[in-house]
C-alpha positions in Angstrom: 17.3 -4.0 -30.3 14.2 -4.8 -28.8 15.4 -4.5 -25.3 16.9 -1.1 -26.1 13.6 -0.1 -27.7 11.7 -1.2 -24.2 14.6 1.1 -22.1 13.9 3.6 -24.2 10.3 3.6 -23.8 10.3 3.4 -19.9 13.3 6.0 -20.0 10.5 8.2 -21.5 7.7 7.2 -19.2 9.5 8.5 -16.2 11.0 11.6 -17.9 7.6 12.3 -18.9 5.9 11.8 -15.0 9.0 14.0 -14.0 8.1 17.0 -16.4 4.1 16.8 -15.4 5.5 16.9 -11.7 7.7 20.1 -12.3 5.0 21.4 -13.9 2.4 21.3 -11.0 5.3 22.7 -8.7 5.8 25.4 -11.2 2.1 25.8 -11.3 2.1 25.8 -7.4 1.2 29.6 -6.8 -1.9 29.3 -8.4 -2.9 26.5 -6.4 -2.1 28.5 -3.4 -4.4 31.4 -4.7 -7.2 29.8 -5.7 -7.2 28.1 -1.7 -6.8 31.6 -0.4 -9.9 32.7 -1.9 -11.8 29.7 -0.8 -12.3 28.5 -4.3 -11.7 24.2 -5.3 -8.9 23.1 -7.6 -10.2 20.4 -9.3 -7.0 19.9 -11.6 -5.7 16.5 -12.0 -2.1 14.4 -12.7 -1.9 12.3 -15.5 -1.4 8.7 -14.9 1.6 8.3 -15.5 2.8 11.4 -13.2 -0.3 9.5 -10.4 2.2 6.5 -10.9 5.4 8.0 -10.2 4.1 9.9 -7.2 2.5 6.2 -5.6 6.0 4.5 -6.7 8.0 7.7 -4.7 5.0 7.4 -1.8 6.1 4.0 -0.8 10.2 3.9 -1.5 9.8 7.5 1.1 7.7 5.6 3.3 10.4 2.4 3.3 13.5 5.1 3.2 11.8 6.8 6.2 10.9 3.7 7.9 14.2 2.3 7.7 15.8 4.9 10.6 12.6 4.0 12.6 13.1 0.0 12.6 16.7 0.5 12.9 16.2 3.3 15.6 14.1 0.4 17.7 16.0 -2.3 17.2 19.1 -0.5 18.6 17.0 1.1 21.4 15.0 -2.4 22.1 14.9 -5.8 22.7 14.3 -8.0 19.5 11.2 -9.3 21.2 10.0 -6.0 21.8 10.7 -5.0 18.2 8.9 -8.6 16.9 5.6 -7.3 18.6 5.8 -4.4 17.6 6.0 -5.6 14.2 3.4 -8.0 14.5 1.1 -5.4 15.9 1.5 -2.6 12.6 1.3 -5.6 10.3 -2.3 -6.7 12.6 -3.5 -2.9 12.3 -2.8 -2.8 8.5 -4.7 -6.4 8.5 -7.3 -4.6 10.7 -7.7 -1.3 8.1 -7.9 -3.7 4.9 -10.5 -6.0 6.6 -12.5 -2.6 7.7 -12.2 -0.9 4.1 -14.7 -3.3 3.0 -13.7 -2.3 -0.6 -15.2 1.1 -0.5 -11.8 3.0 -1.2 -12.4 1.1 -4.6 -16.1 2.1 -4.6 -14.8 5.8 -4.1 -12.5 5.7 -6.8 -14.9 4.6 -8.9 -17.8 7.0 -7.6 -16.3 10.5 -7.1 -15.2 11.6 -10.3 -19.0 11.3 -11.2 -20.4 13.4 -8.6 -17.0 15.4 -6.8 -19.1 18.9 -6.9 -21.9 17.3 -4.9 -19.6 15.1 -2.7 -20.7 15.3 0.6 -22.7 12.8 1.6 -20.2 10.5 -0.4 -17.6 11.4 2.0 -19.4 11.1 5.4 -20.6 8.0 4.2 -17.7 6.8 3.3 -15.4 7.7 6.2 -18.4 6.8 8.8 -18.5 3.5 7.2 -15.0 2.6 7.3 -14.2 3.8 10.8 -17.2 1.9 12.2 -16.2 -1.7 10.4 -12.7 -0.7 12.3 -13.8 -0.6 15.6 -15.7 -4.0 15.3 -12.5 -5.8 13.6 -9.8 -4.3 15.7 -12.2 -6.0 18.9 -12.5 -9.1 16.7 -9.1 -9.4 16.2 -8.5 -8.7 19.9 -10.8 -11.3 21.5 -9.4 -14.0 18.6 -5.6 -13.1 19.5 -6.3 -13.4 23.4 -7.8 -17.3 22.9 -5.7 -18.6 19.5 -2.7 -16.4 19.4 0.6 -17.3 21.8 3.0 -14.2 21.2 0.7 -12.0 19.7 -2.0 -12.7 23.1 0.0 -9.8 25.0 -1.7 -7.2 22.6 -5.2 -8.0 24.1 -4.2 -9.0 27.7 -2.2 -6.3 28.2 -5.0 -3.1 28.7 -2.7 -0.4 27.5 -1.0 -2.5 24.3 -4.9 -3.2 23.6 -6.2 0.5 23.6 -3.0 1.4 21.9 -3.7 -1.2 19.2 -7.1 -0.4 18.8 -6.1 3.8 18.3 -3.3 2.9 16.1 -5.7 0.7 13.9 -8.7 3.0 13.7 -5.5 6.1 13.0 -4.2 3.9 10.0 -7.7 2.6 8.7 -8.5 6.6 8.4 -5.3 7.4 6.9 -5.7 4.6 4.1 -9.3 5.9 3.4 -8.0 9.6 3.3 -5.1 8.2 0.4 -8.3 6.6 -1.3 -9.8 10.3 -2.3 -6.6 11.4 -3.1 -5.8 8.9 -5.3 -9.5 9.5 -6.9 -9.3 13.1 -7.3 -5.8 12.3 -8.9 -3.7 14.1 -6.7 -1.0 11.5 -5.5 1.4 13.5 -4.9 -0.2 14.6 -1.5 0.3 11.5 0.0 4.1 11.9 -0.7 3.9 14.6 1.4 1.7 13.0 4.2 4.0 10.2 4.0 7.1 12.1 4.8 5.2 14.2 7.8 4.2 11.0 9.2 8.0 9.4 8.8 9.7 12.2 10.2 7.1 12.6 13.3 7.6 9.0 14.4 11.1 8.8 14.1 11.5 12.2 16.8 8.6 10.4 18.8 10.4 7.2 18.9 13.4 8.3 20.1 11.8 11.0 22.6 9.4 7.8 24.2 12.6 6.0 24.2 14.4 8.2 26.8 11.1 7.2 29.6 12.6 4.9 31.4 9.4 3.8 31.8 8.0 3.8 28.3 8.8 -0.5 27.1 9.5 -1.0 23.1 6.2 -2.0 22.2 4.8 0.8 23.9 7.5 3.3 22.6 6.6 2.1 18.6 2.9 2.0 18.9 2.9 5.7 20.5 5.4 6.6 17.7 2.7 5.2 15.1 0.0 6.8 16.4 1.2 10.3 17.1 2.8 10.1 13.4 -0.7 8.9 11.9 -2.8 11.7 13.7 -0.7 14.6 12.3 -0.3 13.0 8.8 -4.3 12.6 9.0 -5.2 15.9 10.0 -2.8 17.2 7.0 -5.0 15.1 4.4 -8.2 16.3 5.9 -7.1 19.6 5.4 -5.8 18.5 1.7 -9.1 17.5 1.0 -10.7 20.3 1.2 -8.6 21.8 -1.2 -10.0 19.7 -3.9 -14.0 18.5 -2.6 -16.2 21.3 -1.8 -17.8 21.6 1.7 -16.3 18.6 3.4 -17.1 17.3 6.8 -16.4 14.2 8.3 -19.6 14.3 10.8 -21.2 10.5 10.8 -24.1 9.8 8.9 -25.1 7.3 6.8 -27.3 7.6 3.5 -28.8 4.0 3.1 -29.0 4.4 -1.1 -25.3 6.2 -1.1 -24.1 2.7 0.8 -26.2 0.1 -1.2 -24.7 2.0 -4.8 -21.2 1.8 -3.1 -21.2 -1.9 -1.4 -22.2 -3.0 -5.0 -18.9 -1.5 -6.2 -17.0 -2.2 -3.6 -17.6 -6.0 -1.7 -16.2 -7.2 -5.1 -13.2 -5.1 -5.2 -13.1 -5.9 -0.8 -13.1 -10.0 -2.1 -10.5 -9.6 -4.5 -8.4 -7.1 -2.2 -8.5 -9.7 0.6 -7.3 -12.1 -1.3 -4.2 -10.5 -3.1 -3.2 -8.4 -0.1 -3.9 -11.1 3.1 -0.5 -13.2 2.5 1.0 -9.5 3.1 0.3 -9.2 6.4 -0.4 -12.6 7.8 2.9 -13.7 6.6 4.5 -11.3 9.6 2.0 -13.0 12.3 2.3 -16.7 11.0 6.3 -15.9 11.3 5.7 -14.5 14.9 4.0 -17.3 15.8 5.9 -20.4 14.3 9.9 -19.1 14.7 9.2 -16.3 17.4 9.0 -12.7 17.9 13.0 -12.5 17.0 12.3 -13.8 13.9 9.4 -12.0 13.2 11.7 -8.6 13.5 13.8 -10.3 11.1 11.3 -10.8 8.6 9.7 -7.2 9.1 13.2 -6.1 8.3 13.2 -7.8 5.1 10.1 -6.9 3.8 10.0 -3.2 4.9 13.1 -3.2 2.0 11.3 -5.8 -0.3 8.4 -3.2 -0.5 11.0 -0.9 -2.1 10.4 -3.4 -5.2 6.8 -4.6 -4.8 5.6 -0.7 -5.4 6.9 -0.4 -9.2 4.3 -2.7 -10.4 1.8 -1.7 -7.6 1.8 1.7 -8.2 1.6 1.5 -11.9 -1.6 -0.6 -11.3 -2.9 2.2 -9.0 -2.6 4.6 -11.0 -4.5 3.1 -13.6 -7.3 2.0 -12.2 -7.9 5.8 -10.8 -7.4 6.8 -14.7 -9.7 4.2 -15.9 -12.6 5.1 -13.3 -11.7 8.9 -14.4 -12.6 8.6 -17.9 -14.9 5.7 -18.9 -15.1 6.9 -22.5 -11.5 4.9 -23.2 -10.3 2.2 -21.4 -7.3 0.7 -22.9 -5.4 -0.7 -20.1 -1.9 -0.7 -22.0 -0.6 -4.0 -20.7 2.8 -3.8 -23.1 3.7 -0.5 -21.2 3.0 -1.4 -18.0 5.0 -4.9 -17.7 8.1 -2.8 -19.4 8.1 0.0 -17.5 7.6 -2.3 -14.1 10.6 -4.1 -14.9 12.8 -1.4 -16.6 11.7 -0.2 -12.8 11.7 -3.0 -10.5 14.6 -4.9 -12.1 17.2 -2.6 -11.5 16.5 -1.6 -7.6 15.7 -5.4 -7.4 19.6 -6.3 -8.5 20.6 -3.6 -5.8 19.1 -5.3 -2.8 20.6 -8.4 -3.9 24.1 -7.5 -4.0 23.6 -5.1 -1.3 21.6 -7.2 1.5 24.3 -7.7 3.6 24.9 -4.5 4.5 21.6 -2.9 4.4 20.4 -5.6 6.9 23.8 -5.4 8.8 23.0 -1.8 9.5 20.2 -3.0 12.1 22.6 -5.6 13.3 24.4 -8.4 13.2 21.4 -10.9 13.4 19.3 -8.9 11.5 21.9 -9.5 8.5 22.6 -13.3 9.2 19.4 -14.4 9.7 17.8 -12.4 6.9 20.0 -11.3 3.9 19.4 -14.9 2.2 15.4 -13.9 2.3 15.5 -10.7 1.3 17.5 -11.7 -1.7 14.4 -14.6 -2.6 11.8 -11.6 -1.7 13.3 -8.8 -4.3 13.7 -11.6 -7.4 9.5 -11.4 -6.4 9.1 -7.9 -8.7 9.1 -10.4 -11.8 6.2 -12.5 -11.2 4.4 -9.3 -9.0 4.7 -7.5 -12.6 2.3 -9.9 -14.1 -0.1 -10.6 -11.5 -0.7 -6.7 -10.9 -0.9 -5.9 -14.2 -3.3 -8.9 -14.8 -5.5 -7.6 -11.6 -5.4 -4.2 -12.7 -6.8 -5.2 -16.2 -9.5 -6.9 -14.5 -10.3 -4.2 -11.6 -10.9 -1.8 -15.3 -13.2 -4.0 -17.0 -15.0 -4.6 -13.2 -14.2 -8.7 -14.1 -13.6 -9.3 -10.5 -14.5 -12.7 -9.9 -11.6 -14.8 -12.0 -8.8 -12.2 -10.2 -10.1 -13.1 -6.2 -10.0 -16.5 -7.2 -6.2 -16.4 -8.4 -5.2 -14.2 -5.8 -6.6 -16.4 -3.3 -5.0 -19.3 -4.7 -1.5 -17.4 -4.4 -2.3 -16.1 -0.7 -3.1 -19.8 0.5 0.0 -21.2 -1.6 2.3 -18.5 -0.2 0.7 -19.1 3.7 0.5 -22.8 3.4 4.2 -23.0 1.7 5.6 -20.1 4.0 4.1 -22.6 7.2 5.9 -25.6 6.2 9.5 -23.5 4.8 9.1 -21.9 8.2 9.3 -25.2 10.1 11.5 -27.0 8.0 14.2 -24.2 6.9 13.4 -21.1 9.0 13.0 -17.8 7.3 14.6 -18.4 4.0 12.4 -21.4 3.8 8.8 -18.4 3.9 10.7 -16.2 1.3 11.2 -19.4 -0.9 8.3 -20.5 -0.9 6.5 -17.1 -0.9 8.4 -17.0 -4.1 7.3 -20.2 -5.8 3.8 -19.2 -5.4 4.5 -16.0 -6.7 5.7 -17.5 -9.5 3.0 -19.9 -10.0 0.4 -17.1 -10.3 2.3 -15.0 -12.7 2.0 -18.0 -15.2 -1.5 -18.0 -15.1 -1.6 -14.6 -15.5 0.6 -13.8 -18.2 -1.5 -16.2 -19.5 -4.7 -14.3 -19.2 -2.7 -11.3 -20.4 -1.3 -12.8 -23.5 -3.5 -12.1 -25.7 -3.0 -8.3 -25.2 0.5 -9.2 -24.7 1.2 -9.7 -28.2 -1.5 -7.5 -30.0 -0.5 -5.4 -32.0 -0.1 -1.8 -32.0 -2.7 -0.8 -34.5 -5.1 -3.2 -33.0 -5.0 -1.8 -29.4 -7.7 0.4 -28.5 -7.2 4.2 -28.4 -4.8 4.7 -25.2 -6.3 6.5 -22.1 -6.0 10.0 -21.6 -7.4 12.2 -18.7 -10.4 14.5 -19.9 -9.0 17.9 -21.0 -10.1 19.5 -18.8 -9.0 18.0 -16.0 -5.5 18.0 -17.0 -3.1 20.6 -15.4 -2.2 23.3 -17.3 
């Protein structure tokens, strides 16, 4: 009874996102009029419609990277396709390291002062693209003396000014989803994610008829031409919701001290939940190879399918929480439910299906990887409870306990993922990736039990978007 009282509830959740979708696109003409006459539509999605949109965001981007991966590794040389893995995993290391926690600070900031934005948003995306530059040539001059496989990024001139394009492309892009997601409006990055997936599939296979143009070459233009139109889309989206935008440089000295004090604690706890993401691709490159590293990029691009239910629904509710400060009730019942109603389902479906997703790619790619990708998708159950239990913490600005356990699970997960590596190849990293994993949900379901078990008449008053910011 219980259980069919929690399908019920999540059943609802998504019906509910569904109808406040529809009724934006039904509500789409006067969107379109109000930008024809110049004016700002400063209308908002719920949360839960924010959520949907982020969960839809990232199982497009996977269902549109899918042809691209399995595009290159037909049209390349695994090797090729390893370092070319390694180098979008490096570049989304590179954009995370340069955000500096400022798309938090924004999130937090621009619902406060949207009709004065200006020097928010010049600060913000001066800032950013700035710490870029300096850690895509960090990362460069590190790779060239400690790196083995990955070294050909930096002593190779054209891979390293590709790399360092790509990385300052992708570090905007991720800033630009930051407003979006502040000003509510998630469902524009669906629709730059599905520009940018489209565009470098065509550019992929149009680089790939050069006979001159090599695989790494081929998928870093592919990325990079994909990321500049998708970028110049969300400018343009932005100024459909922030009046008199421009992304000219400057810096306002009090603007930046308001927003590092938001945002080095959110940077700290960011690093530490997100780095095991994309060092695990390198630290594979490095110990098994750039085959295997193509491998493993294969299984993650389709573990990320599951990772997003819990994600987004953490997302979303930090923008909502930052929105409206009056009520904060993080509804931790409802979130854990709804992420595995979710998660649980499309996990079950990679595992009896990884064989043949994987063997799509190719025969390696589903022998050497369908084992791991069945260890990664069990991941959505503990990933429920540490998201939830980070997102809970990100609301009440509590940031300090959160790093510290998210730390602990990125060295756990490197440190274990280094010795399964060694010992028992790639399923040995998704095992033991798992086991940490597991070892932080624990601790945070213990955190969260308190509010796990509360009841219903003792939880604060839920959160709800101001009236009028809510869509008509």
């Amino acid at each position: 009874m219980n259980l069919r009282r929690r399908s019920r509830a999540a059943t609802g959740f998504v019906q509910g996102a569904l109808d406040e979708l529809s009724e934006l696109l039904d509500d789409g003409w006067r969107g379109l009029i109000w930008r024809a006459r110049g004016d700002i539509d400063y209308r908002a999605l719920p949360m839960r419609a924010n959520a949907l949109a982020l969960m839809l965001n990232v199982m497009l981007s996977a269902a549109l990277g899918y042809p691209f991966w399995l595009l290159a590794a037909r049209l390349f040389e695994a090797d090729a396709v390893g370092l070319g893995a390694g180098a979008t995993s490096a570049m989304r290391l590179s954009a995370q390291l340069a955000l500096l926690g400022l798309n938090a600070a924004v999130i937090t900031m621009l619902p406060g002062v949207r009709r004065h934005s200006s020097g928010l948003m010049r600060t913000f995306f001066s800032t950013v693209l700035l710490a870029a530059l300096v850690v895509n040539t960090a990362f460069l001059l590190t790779a060239s003396v400690v790196l083995d496989d990955m070294a050909a990024l930096a002593r190779e001139p054209g891979y390293a000014a590709g790399f360092v394009l790509l990385s300052l492309l992708w570090t905007l892009s991720v800033a630009i989803d930051a407003v979006l997601l502040a000003v509510r409006r998630a469902e524009r990055i669906v629709v730059r994610s599905a520009v940018q997936g489209v565009v470098s599939v065509a550019v992929l296979a149009a680089a790939a008829l050069a006979s001159s143009t090599d695989g790494v070459a081929a998928i870093m233009l592919a990325w990079s031409v994909a990321l500049l139109l998708s970028n110049v889309l969300g400018i343009v989206q932005l100024t459909w919701h922030l009046p008199k935008l421009t992304l000219l440089p400057k810096f306002r000295r009090r603007t930046m001290k308001v927003m590092l004090s938001i945002g080095l604690p959110n940077y700290r706890l960011s690093l530490a939940l997100l780095a095991q993401i994309w060092i695990l691709p390198i630290l594979v490159a490095e110990l098994l190879g750039a085959s295997a590293a193509a491998y493993w990029y294969a299984v993650w691009m389709f573990g990320v399918l599951v990772m997003v239910v819990p994600s987004a629904s953490a997302q979303a509710l930090f923008s909502q929480a930052a929105a409206n400060r009056r009520s904060v009730d993080v509804s931790v019942r409802k979130s854990v439910t709804t992420a595995l109603a979710i998660g649980v389902p499309v996990a079950l479906v990679l595992i009896v299906s990884a064989d043949l997703l994987l063997s799509i790619m190719g025969a390696d790619y589903a022998r050497e990887g369908a084992a791991a990708l069945r260890l990664v998708a069990l991941g959505v159950l503990p990933r429920t409870f540490i998201e939830t239990y980070v997102a809970v913490r990100r609301a009440t600005r509590d940031l300090t306990e959160p790093a510290i356990v998210a730390g602990g699970i990125s060295f756990l997960s490197l440190a274990g993922a280094a010795f399964g590596a060694l010992e028992f190849g790639l399923v040995g990293v998704a095992a033991f990736w798992l086991i940490a994993q597991c070892v932080g949900a624990v601790v945070a379901a213990l955190r969260l039990s308190p509010m796990l078990t509360r009841t219903r008449a003792a939880s604060s008053p839920a959160l709800h978007p101001e009236p009028s910011s809510r869509l008509p």
